[in-house]
TIVO-2410 file (N, C-alpha, C; in nm, 3 decimals):
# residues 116
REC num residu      c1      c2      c3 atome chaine
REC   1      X   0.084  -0.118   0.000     N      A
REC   1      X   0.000   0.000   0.000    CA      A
REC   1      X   0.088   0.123   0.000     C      A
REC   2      X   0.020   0.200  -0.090     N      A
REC   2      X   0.139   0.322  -0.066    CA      A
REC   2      X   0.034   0.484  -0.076     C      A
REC   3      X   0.114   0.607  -0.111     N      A
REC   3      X   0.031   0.730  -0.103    CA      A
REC   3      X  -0.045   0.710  -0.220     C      A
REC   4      X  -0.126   0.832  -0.257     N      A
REC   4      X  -0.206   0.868  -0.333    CA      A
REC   4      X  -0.085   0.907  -0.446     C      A
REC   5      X  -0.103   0.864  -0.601     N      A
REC   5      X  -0.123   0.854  -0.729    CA      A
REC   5      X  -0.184   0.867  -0.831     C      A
REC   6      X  -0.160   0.926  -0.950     N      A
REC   6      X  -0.264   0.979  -1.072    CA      A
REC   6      X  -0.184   0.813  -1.151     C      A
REC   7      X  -0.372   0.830  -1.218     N      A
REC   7      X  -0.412   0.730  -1.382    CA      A
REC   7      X  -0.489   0.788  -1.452     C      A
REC   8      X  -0.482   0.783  -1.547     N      A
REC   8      X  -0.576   0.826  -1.633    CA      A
REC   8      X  -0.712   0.702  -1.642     C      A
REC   9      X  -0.823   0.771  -1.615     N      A
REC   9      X  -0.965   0.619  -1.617    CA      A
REC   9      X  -0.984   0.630  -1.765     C      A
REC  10      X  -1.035   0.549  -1.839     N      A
REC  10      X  -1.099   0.537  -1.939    CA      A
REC  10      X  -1.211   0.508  -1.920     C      A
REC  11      X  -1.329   0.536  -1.930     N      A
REC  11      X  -1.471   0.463  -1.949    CA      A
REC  11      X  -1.555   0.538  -2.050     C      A
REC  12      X  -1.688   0.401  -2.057     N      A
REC  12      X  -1.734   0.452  -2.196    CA      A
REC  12      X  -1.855   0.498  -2.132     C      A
REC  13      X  -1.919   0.651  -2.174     N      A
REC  13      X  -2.025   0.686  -2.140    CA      A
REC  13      X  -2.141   0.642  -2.150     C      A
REC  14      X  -2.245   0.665  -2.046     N      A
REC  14      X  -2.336   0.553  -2.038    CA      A
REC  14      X  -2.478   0.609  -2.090     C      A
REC  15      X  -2.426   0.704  -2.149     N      A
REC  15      X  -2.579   0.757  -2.244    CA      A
REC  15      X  -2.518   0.793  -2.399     C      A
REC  16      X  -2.338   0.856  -2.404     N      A
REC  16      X  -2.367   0.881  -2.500    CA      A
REC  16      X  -2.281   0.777  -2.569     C      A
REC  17      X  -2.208   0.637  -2.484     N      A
REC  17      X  -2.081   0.530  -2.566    CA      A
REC  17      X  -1.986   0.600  -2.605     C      A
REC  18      X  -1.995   0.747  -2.584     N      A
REC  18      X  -1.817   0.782  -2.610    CA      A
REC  18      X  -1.705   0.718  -2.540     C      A
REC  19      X  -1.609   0.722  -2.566     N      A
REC  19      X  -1.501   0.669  -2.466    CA      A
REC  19      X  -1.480   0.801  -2.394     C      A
REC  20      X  -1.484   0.786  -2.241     N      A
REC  20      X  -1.439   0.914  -2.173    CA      A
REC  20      X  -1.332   0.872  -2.056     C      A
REC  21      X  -1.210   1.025  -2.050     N      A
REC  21      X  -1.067   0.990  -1.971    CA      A
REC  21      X  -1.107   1.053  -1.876     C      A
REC  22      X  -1.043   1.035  -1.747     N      A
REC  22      X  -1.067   1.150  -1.631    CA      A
REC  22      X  -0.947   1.115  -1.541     C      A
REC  23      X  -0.891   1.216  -1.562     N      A
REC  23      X  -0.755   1.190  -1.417    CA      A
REC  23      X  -0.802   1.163  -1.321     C      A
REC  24      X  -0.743   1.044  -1.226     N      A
REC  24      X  -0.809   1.040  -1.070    CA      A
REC  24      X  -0.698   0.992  -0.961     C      A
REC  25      X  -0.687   1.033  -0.870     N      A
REC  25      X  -0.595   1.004  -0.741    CA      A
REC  25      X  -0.630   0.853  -0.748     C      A
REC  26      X  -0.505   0.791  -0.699     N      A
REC  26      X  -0.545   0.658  -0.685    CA      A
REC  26      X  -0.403   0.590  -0.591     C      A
REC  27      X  -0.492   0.487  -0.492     N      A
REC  27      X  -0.415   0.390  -0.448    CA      A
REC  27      X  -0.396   0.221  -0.482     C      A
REC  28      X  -0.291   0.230  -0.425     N      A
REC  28      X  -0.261   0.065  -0.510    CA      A
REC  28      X  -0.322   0.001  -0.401     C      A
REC  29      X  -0.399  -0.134  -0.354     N      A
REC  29      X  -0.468  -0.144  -0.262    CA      A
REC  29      X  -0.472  -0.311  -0.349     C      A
REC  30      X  -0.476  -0.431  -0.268     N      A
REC  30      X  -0.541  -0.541  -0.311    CA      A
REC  30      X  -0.473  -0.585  -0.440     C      A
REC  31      X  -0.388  -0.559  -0.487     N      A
REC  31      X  -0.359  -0.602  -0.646    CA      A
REC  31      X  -0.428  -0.538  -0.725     C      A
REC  32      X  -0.439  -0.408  -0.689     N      A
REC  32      X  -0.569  -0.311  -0.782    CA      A
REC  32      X  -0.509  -0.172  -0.735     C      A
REC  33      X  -0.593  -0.075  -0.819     N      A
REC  33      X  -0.578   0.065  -0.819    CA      A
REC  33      X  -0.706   0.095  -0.739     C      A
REC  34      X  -0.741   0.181  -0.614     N      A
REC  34      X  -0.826   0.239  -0.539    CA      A
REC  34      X  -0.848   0.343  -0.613     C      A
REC  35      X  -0.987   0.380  -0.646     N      A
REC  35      X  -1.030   0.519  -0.673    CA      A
REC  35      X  -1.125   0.561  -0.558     C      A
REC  36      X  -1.122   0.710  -0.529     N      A
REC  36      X  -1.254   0.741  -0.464    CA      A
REC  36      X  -1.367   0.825  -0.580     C      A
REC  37      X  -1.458   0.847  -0.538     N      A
REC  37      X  -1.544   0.859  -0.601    CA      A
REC  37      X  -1.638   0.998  -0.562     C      A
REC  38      X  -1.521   1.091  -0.472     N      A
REC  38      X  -1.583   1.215  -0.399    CA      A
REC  38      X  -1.660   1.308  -0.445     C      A
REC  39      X  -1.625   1.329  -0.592     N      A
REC  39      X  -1.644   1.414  -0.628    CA      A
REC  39      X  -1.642   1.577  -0.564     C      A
REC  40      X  -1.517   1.602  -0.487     N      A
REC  40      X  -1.488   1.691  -0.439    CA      A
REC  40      X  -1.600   1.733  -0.314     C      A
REC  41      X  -1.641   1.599  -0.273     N      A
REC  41      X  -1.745   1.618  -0.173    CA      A
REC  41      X  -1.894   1.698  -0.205     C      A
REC  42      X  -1.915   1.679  -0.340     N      A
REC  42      X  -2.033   1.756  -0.402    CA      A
REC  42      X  -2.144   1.613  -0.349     C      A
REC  43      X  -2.282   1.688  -0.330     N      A
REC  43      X  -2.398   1.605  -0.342    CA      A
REC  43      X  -2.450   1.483  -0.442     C      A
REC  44      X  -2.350   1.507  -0.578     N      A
REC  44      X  -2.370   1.352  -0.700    CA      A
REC  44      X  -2.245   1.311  -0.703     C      A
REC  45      X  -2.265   1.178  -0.691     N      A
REC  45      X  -2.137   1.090  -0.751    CA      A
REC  45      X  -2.114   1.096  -0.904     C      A
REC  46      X  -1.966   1.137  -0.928     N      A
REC  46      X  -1.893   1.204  -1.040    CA      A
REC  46      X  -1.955   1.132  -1.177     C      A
REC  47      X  -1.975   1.163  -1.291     N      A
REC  47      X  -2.031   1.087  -1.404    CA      A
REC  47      X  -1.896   0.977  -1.432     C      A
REC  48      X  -1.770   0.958  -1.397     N      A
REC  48      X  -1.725   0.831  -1.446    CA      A
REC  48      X  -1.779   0.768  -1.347     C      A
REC  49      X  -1.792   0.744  -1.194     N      A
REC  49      X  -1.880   0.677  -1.095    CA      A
REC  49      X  -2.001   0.546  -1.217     C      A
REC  50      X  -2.112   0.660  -1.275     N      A
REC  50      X  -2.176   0.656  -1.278    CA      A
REC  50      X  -2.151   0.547  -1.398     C      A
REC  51      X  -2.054   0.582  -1.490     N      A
REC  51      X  -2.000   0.538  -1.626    CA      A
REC  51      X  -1.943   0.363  -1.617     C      A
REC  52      X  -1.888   0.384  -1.471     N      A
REC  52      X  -1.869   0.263  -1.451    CA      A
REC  52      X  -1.985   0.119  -1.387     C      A
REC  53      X  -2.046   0.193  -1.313     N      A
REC  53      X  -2.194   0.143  -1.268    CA      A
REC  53      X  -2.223   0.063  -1.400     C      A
REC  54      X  -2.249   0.126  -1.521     N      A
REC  54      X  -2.297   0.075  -1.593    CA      A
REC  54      X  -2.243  -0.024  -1.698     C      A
REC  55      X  -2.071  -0.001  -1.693     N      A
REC  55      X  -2.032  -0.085  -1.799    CA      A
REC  55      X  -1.906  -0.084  -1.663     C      A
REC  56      X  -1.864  -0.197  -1.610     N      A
REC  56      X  -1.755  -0.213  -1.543    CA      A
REC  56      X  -1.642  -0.255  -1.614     C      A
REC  57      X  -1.610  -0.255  -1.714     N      A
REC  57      X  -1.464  -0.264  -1.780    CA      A
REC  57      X  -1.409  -0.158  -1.873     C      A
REC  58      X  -1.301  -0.091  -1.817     N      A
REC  58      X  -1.283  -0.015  -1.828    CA      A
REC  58      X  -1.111  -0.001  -1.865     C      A
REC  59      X  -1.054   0.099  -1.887     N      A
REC  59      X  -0.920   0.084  -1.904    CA      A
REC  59      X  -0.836   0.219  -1.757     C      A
REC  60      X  -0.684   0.146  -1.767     N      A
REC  60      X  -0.647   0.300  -1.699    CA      A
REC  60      X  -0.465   0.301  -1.774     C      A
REC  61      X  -0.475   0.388  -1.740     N      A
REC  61      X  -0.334   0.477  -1.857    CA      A
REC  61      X  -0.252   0.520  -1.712     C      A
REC  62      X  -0.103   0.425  -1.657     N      A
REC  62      X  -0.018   0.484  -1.611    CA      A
REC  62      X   0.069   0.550  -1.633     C      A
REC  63      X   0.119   0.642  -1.668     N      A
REC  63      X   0.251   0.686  -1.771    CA      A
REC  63      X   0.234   0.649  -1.900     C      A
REC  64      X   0.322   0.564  -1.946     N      A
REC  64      X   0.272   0.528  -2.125    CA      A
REC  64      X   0.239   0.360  -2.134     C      A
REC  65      X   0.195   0.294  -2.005     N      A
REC  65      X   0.163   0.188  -2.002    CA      A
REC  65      X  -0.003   0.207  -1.965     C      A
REC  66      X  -0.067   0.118  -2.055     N      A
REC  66      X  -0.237   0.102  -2.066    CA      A
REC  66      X  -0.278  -0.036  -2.018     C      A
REC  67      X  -0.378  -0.020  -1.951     N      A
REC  67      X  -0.409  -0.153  -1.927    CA      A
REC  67      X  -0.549  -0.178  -1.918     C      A
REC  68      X  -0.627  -0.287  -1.939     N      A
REC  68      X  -0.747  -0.310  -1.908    CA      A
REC  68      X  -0.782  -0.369  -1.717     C      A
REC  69      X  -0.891  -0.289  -1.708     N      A
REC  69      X  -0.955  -0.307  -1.543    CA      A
REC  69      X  -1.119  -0.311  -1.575     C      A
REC  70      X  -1.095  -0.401  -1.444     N      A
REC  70      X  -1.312  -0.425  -1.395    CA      A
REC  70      X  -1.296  -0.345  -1.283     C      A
REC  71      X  -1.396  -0.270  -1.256     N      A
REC  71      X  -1.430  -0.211  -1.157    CA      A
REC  71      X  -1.529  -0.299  -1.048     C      A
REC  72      X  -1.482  -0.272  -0.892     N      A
REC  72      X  -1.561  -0.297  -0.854    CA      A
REC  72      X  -1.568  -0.215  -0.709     C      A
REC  73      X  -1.696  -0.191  -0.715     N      A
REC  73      X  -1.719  -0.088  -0.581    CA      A
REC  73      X  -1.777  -0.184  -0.444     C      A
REC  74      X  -1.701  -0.113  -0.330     N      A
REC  74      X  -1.658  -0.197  -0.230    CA      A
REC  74      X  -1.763  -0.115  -0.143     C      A
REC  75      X  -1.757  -0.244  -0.074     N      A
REC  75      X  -1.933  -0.231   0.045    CA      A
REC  75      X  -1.860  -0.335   0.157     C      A
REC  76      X  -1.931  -0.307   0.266     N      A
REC  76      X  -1.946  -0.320   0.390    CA      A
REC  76      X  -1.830  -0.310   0.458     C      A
REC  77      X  -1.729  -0.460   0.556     N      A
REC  77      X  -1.609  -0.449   0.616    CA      A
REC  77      X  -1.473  -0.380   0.497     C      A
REC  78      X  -1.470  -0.451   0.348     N      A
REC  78      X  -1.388  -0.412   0.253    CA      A
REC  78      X  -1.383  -0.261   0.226     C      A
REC  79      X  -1.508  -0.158   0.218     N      A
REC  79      X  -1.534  -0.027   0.219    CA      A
REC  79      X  -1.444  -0.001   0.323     C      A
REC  80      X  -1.520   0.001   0.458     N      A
REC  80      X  -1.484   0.023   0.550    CA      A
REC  80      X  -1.295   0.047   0.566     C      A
REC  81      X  -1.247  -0.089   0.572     N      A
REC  81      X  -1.077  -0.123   0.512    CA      A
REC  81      X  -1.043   0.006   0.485     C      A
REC  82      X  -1.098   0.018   0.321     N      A
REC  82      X  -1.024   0.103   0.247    CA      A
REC  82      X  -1.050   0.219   0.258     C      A
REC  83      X  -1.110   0.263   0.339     N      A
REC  83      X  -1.186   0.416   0.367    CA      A
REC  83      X  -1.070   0.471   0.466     C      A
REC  84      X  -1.031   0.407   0.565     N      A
REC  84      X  -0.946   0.383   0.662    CA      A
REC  84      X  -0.818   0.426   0.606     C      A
REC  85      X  -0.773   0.341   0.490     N      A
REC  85      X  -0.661   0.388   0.400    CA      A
REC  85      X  -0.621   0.490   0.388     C      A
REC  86      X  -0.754   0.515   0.308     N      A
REC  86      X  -0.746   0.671   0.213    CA      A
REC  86      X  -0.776   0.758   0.268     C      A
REC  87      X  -0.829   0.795   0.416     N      A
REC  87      X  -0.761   0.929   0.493    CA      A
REC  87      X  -0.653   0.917   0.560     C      A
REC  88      X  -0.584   0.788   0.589     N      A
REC  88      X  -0.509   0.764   0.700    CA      A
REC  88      X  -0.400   0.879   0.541     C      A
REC  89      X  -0.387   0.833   0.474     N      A
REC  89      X  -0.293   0.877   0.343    CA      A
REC  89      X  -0.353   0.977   0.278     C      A
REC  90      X  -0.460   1.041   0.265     N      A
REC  90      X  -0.490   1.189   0.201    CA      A
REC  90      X  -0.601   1.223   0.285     C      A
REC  91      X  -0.561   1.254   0.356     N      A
REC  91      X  -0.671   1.331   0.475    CA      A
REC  91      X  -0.815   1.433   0.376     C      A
REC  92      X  -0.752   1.452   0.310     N      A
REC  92      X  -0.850   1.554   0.273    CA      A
REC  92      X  -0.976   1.507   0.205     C      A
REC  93      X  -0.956   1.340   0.183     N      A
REC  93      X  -1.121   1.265   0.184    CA      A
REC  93      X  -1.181   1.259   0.296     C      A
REC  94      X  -1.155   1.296   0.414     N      A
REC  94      X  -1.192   1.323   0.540    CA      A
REC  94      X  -1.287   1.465   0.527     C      A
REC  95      X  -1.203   1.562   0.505     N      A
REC  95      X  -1.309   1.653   0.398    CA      A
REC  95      X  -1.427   1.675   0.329     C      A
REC  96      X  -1.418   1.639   0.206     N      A
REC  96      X  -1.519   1.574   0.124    CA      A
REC  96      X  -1.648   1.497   0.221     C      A
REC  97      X  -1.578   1.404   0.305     N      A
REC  97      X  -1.701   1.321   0.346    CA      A
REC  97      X  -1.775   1.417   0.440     C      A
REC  98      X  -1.718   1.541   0.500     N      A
REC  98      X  -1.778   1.629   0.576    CA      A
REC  98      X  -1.915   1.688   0.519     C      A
REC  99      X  -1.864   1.690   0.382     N      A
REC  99      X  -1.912   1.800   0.288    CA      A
REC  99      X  -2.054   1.749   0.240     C      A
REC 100      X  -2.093   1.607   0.219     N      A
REC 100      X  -2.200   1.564   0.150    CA      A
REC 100      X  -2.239   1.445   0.260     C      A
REC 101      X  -2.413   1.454   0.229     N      A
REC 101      X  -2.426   1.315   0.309    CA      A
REC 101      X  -2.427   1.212   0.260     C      A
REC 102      X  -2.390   1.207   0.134     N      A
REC 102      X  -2.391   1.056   0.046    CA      A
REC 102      X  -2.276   0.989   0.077     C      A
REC 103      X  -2.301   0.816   0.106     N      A
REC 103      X  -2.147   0.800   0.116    CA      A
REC 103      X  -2.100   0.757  -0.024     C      A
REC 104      X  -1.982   0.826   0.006     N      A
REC 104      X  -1.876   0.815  -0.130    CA      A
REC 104      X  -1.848   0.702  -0.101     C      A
REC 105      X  -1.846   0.706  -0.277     N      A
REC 105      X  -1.806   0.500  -0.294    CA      A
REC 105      X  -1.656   0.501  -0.334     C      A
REC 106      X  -1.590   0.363  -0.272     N      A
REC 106      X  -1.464   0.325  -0.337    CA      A
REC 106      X  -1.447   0.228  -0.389     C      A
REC 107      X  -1.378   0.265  -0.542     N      A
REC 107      X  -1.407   0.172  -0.639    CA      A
REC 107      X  -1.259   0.092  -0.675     C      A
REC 108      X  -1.261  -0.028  -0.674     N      A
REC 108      X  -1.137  -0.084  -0.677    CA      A
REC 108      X  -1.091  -0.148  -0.803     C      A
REC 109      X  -1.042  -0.091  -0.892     N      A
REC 109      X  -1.008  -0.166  -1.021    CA      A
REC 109      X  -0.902  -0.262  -1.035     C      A
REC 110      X  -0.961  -0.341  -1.060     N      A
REC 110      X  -0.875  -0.487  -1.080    CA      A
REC 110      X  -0.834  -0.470  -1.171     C      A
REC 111      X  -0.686  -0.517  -1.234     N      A
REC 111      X  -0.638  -0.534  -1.422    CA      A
REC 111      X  -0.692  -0.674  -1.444     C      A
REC 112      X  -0.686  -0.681  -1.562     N      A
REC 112      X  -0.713  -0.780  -1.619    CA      A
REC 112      X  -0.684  -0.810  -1.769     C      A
REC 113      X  -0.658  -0.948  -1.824     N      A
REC 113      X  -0.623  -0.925  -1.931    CA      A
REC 113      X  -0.669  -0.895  -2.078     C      A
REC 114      X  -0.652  -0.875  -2.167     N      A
REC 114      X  -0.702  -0.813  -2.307    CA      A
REC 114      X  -0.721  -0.719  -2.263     C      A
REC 115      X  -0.765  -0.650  -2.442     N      A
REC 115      X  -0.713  -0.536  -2.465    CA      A
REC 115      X  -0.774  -0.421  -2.441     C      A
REC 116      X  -0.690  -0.303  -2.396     N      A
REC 116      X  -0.694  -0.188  -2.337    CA      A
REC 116      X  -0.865  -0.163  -2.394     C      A
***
């Protein structure tokens, strides 16, 4: 486990099938990349959130290495875990969760193989 990190997400939009990128902080967690899903502590969960809900395979772009990931958003003791993480290491999702009463989801992307 280590600090907070940028990837680039790939997902495909879920109304219009574009492919859409979105930089996101991320921890390495489980054999996977941790995303949160704060949306800067706003009242809606962010449209890739939403992008992934609907189509969970997705890609992420480290530097100039691409890879294919499933998303999967973590509930109950596993949430919990990783929630723990990610303020113990960026406090400022401590923040965010001040900010909205929804709980922010954390979404854990697994790699997997084929193509980006």
């Amino acid at each position: 486990m280590g600090g907070l990190k940028v990837l680039l997400l790939r997902t495909v939009g879920r109304r219009s099938g574009k492919t859409r990128t979105v930089p996101l902080g991320f921890f390495d967690l489980d054999n996977g990349y941790l995303v949160v899903a704060s949306n800067g502590g706003a009242p809606r969960h962010p449209a890739w959130y939403h992008n992934l809900r609907n189509q969970p395979q997705g890609a992420v772009q480290m530097l100039d290495q691409v890879m294919p990931v499933t998303a999967e958003v973590l509930s109950g003791d596993a949430r919990a875990r990783a929630w723990q993480h990610v303020i113990a290491n960026a406090p400022i999702y401590a923040g965010y969760e001040k900010r909205t009463t929804r709980e922010i989801p954390l979404v854990l992307l697994h790699p997997r193989q084929g193509p980006p």
